[in-house]
PALO-435203 format. One record per residue (C-alpha): residue number from 1; residue in one letter; chain; y, z, x. Coordinates in pm, 1 decimal, decimal comma. Layout:
N
R    n  res  chain         Y         Z         X
R  NUM    A      A         Y         Z         X
...
***
This chain:
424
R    n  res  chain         Y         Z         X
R    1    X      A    8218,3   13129,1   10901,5
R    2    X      A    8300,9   12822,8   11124,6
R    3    X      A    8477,6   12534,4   11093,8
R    4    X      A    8186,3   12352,2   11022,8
R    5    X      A    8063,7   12559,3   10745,3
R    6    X      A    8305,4   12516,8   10532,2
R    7    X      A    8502,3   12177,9   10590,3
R    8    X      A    8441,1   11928,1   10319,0
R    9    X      A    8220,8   11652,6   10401,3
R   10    X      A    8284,9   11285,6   10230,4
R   11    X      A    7919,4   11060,0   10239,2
R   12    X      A    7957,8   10746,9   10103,7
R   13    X      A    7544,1   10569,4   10063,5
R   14    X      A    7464,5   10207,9   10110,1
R   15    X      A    7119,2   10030,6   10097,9
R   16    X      A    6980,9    9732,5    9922,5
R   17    X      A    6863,4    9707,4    9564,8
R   18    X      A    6568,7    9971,6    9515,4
R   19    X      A    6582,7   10101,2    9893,5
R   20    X      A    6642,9   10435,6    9670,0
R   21    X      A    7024,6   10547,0    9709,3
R   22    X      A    7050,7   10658,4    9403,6
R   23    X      A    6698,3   10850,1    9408,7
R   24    X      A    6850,5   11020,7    9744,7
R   25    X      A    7145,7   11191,0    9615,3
R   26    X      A    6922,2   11300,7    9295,4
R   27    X      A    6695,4   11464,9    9538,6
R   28    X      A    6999,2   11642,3    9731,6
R   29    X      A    7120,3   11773,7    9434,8
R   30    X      A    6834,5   11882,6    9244,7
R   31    X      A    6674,3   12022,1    9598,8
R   32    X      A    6922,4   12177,2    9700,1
R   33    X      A    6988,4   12333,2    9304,6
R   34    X      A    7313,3   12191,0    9227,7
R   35    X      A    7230,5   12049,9    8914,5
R   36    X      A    7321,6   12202,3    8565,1
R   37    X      A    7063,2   12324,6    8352,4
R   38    X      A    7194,7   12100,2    8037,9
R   39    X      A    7208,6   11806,6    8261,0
R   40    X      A    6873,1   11846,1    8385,5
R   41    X      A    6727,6   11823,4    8030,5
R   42    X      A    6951,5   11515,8    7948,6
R   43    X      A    6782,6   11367,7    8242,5
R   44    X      A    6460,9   11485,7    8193,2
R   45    X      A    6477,8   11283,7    7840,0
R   46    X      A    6597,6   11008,2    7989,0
R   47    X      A    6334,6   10950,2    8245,8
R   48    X      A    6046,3   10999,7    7958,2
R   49    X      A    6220,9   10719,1    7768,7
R   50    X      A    6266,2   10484,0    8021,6
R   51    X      A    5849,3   10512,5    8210,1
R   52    X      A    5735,5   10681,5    7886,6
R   53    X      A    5525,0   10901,0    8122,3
R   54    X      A    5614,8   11271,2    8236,1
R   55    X      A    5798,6   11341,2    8573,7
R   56    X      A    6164,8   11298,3    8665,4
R   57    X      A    6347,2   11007,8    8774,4
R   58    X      A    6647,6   11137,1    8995,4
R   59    X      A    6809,7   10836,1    9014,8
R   60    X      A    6984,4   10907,9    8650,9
R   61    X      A    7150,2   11158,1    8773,5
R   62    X      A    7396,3   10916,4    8965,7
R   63    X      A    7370,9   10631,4    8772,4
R   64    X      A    7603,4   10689,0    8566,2
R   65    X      A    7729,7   10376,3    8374,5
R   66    X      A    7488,5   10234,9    8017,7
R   67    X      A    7527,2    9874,4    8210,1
R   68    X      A    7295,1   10025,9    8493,6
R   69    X      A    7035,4   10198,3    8321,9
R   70    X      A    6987,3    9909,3    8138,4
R   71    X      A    6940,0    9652,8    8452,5
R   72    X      A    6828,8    9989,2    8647,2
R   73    X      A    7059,6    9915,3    8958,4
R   74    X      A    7400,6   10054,9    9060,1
R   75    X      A    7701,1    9872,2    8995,2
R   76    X      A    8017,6   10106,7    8999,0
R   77    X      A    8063,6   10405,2    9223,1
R   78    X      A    7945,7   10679,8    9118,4
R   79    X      A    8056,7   11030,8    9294,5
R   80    X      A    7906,8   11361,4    9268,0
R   81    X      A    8039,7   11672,8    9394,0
R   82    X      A    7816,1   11966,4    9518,0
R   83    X      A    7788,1   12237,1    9797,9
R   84    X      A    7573,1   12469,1    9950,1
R   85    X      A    7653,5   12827,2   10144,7
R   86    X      A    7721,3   12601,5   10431,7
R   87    X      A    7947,9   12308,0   10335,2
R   88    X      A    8096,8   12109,4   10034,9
R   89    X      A    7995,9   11789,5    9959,1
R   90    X      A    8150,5   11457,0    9776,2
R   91    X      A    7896,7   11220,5    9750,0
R   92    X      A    7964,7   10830,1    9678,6
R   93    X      A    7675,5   10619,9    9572,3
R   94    X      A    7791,9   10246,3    9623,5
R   95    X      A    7611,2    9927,2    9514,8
R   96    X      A    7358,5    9671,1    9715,0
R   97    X      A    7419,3    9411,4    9570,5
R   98    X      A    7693,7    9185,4    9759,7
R   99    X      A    7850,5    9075,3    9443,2
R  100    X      A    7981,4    9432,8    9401,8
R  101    X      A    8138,6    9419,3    9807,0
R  102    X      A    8451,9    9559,9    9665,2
R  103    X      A    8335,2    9869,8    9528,6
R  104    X      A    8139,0    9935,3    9830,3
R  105    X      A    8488,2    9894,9   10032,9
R  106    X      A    8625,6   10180,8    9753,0
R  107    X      A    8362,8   10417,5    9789,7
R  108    X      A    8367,3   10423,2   10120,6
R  109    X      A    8724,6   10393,7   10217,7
R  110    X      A    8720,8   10807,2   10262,5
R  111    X      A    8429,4   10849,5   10375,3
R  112    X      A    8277,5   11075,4   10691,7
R  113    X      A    7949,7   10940,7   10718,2
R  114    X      A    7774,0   10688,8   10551,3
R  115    X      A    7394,2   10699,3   10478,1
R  116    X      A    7232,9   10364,9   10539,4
R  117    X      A    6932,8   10355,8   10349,1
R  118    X      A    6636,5   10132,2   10468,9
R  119    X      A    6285,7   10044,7   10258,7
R  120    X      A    6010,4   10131,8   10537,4
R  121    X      A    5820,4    9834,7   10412,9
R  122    X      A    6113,2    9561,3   10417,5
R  123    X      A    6287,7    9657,4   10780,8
R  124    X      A    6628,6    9602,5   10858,6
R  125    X      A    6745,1    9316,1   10615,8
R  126    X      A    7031,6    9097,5   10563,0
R  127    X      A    7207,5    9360,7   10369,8
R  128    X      A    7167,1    9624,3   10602,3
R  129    X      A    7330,7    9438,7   10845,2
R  130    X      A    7621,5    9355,8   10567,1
R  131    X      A    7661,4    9722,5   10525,8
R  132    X      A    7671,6    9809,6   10846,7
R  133    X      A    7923,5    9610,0   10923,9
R  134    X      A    8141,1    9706,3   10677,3
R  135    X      A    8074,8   10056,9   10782,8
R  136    X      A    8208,6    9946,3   11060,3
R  137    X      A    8502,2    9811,1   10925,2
R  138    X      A    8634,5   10074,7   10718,2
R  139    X      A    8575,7   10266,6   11094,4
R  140    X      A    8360,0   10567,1   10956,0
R  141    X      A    8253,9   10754,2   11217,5
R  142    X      A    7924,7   10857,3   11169,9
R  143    X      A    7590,5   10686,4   11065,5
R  144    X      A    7279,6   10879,9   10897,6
R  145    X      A    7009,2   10554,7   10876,2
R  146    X      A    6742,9   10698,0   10656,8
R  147    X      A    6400,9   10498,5   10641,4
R  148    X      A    6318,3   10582,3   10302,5
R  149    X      A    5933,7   10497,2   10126,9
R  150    X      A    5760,2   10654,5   10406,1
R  151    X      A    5494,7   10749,8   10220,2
R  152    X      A    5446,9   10404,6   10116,6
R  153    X      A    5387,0   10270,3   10459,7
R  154    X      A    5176,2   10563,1   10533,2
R  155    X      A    5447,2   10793,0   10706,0
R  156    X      A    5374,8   10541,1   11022,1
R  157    X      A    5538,3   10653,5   11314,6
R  158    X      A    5544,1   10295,0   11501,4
R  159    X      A    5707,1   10145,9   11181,3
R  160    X      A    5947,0   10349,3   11202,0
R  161    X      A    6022,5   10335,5   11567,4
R  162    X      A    6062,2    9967,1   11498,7
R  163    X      A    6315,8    9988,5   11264,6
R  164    X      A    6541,9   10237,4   11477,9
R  165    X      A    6524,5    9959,2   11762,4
R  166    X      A    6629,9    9668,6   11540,4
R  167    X      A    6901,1    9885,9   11373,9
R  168    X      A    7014,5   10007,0   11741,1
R  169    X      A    7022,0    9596,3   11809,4
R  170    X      A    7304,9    9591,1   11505,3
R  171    X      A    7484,9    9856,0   11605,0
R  172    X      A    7535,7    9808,9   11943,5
R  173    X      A    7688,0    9418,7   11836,2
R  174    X      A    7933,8    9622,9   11586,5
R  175    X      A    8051,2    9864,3   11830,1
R  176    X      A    7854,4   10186,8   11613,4
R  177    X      A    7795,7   10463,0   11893,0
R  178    X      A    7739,6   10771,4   11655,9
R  179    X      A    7428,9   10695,4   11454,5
R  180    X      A    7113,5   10934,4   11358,5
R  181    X      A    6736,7   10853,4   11228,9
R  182    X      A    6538,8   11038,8   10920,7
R  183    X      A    6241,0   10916,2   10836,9
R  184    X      A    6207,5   11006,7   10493,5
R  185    X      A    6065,0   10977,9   10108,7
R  186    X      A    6369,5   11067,0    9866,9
R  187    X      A    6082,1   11061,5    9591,8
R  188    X      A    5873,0   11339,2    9699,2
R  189    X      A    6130,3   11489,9    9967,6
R  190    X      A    6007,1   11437,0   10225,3
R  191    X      A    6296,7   11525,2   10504,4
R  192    X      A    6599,6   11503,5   10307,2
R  193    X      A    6646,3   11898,7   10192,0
R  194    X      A    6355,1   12011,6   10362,2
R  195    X      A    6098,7   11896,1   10643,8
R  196    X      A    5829,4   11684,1   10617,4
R  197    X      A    5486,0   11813,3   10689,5
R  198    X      A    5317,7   11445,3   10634,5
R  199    X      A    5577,8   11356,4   10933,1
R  200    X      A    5501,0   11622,5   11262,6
R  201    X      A    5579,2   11314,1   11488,1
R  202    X      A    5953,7   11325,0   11399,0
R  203    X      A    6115,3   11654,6   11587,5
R  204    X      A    6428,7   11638,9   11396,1
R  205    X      A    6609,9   11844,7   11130,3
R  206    X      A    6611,6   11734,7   10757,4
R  207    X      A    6913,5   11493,4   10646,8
R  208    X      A    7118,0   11771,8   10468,5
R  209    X      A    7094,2   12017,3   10760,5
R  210    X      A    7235,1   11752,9   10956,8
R  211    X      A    7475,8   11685,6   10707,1
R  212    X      A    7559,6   12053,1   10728,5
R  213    X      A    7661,8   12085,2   11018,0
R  214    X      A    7785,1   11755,0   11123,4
R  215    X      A    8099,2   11826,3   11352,3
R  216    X      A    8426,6   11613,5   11211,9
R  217    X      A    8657,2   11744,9   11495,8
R  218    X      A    8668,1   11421,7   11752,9
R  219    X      A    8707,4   11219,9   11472,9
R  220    X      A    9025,9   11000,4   11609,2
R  221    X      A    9220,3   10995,6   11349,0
R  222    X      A    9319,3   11347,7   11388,2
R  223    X      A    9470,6   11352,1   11682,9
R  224    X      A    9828,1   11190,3   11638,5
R  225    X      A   10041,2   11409,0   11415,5
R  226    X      A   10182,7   11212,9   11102,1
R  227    X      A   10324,7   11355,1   10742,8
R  228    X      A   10422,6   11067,0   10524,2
R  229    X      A   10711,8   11254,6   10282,2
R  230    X      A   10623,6   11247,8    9901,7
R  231    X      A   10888,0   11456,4    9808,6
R  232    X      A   11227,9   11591,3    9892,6
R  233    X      A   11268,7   11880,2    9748,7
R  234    X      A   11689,0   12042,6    9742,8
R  235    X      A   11863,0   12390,0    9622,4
R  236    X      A   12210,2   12329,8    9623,7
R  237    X      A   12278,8   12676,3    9621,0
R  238    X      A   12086,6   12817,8    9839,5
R  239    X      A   12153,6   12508,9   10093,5
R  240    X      A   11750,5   12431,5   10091,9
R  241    X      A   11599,7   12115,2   10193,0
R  242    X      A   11257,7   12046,9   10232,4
R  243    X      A   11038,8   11768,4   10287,3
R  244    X      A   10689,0   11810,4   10039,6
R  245    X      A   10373,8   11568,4   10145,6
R  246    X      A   10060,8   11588,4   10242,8
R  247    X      A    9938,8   11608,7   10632,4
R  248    X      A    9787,8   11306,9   10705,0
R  249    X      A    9689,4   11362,5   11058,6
R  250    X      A    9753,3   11608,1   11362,1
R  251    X      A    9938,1   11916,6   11338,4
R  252    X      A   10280,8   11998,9   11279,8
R  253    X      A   10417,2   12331,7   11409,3
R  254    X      A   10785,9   12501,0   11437,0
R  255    X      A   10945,8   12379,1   11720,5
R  256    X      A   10768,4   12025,9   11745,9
R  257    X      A   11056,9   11752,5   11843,3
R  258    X      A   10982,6   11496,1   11548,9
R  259    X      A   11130,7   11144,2   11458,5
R  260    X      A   11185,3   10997,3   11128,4
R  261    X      A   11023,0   10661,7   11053,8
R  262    X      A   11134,2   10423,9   11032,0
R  263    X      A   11505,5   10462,8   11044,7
R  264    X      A   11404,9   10668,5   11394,5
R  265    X      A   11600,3   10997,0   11339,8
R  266    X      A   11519,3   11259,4   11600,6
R  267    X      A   11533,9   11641,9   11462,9
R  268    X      A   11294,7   11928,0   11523,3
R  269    X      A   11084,8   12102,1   11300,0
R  270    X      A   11261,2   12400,3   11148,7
R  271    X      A   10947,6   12542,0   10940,3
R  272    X      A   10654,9   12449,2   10764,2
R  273    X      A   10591,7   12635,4   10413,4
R  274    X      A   10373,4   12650,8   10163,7
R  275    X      A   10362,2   12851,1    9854,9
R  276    X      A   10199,9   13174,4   10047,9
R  277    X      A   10507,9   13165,0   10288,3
R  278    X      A   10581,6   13011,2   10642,3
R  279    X      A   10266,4   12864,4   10839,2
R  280    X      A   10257,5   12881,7   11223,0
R  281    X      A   10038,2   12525,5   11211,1
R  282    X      A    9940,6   12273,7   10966,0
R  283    X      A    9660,7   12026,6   10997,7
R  284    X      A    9543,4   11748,9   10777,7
R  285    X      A    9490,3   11700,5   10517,2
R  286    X      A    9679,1   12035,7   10396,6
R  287    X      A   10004,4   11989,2   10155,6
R  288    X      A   10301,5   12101,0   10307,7
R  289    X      A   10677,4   12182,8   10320,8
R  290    X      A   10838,5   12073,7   10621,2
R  291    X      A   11176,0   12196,7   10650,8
R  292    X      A   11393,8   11978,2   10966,5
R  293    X      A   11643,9   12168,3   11184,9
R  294    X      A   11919,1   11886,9   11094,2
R  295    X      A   12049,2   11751,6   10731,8
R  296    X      A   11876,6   11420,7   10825,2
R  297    X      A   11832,6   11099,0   10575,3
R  298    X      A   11493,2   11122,2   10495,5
R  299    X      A   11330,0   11048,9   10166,5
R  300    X      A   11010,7   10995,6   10017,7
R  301    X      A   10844,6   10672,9   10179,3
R  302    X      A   10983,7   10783,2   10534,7
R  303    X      A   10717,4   10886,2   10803,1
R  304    X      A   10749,0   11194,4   10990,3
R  305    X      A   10618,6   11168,1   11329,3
R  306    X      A   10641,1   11327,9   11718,7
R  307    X      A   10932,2   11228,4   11877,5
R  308    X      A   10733,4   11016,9   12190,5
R  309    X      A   11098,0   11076,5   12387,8
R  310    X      A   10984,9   11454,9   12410,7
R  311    X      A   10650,2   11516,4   12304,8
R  312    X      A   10557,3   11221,1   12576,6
R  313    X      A   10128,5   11166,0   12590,4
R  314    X      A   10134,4   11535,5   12407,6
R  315    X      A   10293,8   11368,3   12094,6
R  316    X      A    9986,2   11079,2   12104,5
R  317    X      A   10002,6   10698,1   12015,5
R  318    X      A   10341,1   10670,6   11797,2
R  319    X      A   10318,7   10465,7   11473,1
R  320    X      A   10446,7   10105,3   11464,6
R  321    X      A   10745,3   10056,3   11264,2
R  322    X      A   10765,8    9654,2   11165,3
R  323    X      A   10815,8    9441,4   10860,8
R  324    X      A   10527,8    9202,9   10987,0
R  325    X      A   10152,3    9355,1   10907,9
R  326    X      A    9836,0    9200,8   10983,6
R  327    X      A    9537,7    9320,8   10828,1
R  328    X      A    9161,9    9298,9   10711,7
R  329    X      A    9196,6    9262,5   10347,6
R  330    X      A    8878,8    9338,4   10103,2
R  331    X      A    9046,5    9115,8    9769,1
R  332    X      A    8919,9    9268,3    9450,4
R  333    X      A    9059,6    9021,0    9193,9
R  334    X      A    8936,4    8704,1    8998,0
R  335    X      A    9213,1    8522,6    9099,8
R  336    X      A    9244,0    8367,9    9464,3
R  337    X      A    9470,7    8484,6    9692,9
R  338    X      A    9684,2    8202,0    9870,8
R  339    X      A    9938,3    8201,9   10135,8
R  340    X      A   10284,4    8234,6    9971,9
R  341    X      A   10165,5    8483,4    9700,0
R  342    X      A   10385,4    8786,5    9612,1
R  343    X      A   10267,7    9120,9    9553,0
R  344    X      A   10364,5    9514,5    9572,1
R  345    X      A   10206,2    9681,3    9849,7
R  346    X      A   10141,0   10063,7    9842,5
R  347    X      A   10131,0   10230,5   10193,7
R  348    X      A   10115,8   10614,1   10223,4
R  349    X      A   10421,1   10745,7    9962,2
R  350    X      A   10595,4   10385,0   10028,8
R  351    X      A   10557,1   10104,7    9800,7
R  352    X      A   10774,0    9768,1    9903,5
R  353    X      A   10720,4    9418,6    9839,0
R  354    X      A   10564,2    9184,3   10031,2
R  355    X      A   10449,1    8828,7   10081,3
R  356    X      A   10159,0    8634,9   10223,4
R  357    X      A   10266,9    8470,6   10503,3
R  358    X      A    9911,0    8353,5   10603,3
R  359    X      A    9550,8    8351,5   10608,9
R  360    X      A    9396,2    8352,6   10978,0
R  361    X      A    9020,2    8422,8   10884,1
R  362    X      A    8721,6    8476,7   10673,5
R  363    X      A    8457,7    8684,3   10708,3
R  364    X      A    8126,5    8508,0   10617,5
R  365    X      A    7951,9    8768,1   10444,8
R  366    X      A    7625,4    8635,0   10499,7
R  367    X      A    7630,4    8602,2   10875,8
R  368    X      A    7908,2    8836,0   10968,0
R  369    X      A    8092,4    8585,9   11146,7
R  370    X      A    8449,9    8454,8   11133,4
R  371    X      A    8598,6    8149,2   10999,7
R  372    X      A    8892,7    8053,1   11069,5
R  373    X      A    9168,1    7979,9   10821,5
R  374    X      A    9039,6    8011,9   10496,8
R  375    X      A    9245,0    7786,5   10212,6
R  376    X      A    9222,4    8104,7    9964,1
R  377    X      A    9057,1    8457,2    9916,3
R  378    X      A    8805,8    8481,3    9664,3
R  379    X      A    8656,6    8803,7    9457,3
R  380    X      A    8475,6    9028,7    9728,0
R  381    X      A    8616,8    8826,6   10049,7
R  382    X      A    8742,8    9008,5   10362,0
R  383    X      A    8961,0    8796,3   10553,1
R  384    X      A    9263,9    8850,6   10847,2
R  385    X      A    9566,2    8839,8   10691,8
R  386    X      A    9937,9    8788,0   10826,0
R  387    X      A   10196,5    8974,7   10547,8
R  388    X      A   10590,8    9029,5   10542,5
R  389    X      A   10751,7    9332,2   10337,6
R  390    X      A   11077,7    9402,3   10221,4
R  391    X      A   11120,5    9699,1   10397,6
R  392    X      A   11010,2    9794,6   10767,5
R  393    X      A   10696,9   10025,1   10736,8
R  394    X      A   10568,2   10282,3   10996,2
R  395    X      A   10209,2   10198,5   11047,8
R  396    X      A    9908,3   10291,2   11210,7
R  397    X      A    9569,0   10052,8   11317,7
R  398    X      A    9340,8   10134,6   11108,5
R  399    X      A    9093,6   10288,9   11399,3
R  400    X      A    9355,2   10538,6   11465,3
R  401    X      A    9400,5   10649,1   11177,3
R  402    X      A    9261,5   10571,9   10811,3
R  403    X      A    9544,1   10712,0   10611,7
R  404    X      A    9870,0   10566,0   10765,7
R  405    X      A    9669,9   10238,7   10859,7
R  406    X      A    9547,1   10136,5   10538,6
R  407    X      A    9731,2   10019,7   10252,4
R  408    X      A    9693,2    9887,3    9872,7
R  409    X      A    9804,9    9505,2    9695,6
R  410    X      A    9923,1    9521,2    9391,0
R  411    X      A    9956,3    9245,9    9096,8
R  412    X      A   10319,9    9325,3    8979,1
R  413    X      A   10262,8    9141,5    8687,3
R  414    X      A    9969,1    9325,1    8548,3
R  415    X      A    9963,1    9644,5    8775,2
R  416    X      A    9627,0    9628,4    8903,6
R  417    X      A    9486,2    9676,2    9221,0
R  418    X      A    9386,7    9336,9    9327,5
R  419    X      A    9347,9    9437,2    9727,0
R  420    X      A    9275,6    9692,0   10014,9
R  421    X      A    9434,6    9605,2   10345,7
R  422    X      A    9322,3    9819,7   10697,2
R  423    X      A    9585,0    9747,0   10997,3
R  424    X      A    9463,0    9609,3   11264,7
***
């Protein structure tokens, strides 16, 4: 097998009420036989008590939560997890509605690709664009647009030409270069396991073929090696010292000159180890044990990195190391956040303190644009924002890479999450 074949593939889905996310990811699953025979009869019932008629409604099968059968939209995120002989899959299906903006910003904080779904009959809308651009945001790199209900609209070629030109329109303004078209009917399947014979205008595969085989391997956050260290693991007597953590981009091989953030150590790489034994490479996202040719002061929080003195353009972009941080920060609590507020702040293994130094923008929601400093963020707002942390931090923008440029806010007094912050 390839690469390809058997990577794991993160989706995340995003549409406006009824364009039919959750009805998509039903069909993918029960298509393409991934569904549980007990769970199949649960839904079965369910979709005879809710249209008292026969037939199955595959949208139960993602949404999950009492709240949204009830209203019969999706509220939380709901993931699924399936595969076929070619790939593995973890599906997120986030909400429309803009009230639920954070969860859409969780759900697709990981993700690959995100499927924009569009109602044939409705066009590109104001939420499509909203999705979009937070598609953009969270910089995942590829776009599947699926025009779903074509069988409503006929399975019209023209209408759907129209809509790939007035979604090209949006994401040529956003910056969006890898982005593919399905015309499809998640209700009847047309397209999205297997082709569409309604459909012999459109020459393309079906969406999960695509999704298949979908090549993750330019993706740019690979490229510059990083290993934030989680744990340090020590045998006195055997004089063992080893640095545990999880690959978080690039590789890391025996030999490679490395620094260590962001005191700015310089050692080399003595081994990498798992369980199995000694590894001649590692790539993310594998967990590791790195073991350094020197006794060096590193601990968990500290960012292993290429050395740029040696490695030179080899060793890539090197990481920022700074106790100033701007960022684009989604805020997920009822509560306002205001210039002077404290909070923890999680980044990679390292958690520090940090404070809000200021608010530079807000993103108007509604018309994408920017407006300049806000008095406060409230529930769902993305705005710039200027912090200070106790600690220097070795950081990445957030369009390099997703792990080491992204971050969490914290509410020390009650220990929730109350924000999600992407370096820029």
């Amino acid at each position: 097998m390839t690469t390809i074949e058997t990577s794991l593939l993160r989706i995340a889905t995003a549409g406006s009420v009824d364009d039919g996310k959750s009805t998509l990811i039903g069909r993918l699953l029960y298509d393409s036989k991934a569904i549980l025979a007990d769970q199949l009869e649960q839904v079965q019932e369910a979709s005879e008590r809710r249209s008292g008629e026969g037939g199955l409604d595959l949208s139960l099968l993602t949404d999950g939560l009492r709240a949204e059968r009830e209203q019969g939209i999706t509220i939380d995120v709901a993931y699924r997890y399936f595969q076929t002989a070619r790939r593995k899959f973890v599906l997120a299906d986030t909400p429309g509605h803009v009230q639920y903006t954070r969860n859409m910003v969780t759900g697709a904080s990981t993700a690959d690709v995100a499927i924009i779904l569009i109602d044939a009959r409705h066009g590109v809308v104001e939420q499509t664009r909203r999705h979009t651009f937070i598609a953009s945001l969270l910089g995942i790199p590829h776009l599947a647009v699926c025009v779903n209900k074509m069988d409503l609209v006929g399975y019209a070629e023209d209408i759907f030409d129209g809509i790939v030109r007035d979604f090209c329109a949006v994401a040529r303004g956003l910056g969006i270069n890898d982005v593919q078209f399905f015309p499809i009917s998640a209700k009847l399947g047309d397209n999205v396991v297997d082709g569409s014979a309604s459909m012999d205008w459109y020459s393309g595969v079906p969406l999960l073929e695509h999704l298949e085989t979908l090549s993750l391997a330019d993706d740019p956050a690979g490229h510059d090696a990083r290993f934030p260290v989680q744990w340090v693991i020590r045998d006195h007597d055997a004089d063992y010292r080893g640095y545990a953590g999880t690959v978080a981009g690039g590789e890391l091989r025996p030999g490679d000159p490395v620094v260590v953030l962001p005191s700015g150590v310089r050692t080399t790489i003595a081994a990498v180890e798992t369980l199995d034994g000694e590894l001649e490479v590692a790539v993310a996202p594998m967990s590791v044990t790195v073991r350094l040719a020197d006794n060096v002061d590193a601990s968990r929080g500290d960012l292993i990195a290429p050395d740029p003195a040696v490695a030179g353009e080899a060793g890539g972009v090197p990481p920022v190391v700074s106790r100033e941080i701007t960022a684009d920060v989604c805020w997920m609590a009822g509560a306002e956040l205001r210039p002077g507020a404290r909070l923890a702040l999680k980044h990679t293994t390292s958690s520090v303190r940090a404070i809000v130094d200021a608010l530079e923008d807000v993103i108007d929601i509604t018309t994408l644009e920017r407006v300049a400093a806000p008095e406060s963020l409230a529930l769902n707002d993305i705005g710039r924002v200027r912090l200070r942390v106790s600690r220097e931090l070795a950081v990445d923008p957030y369009e390099r890479n997703r792990t080491t440029g992204s971050f969490i806010l914290i509410d020390e007094a009650t220990n929730e999450t109350v924000g999600a912050g992407m370096v820029r």
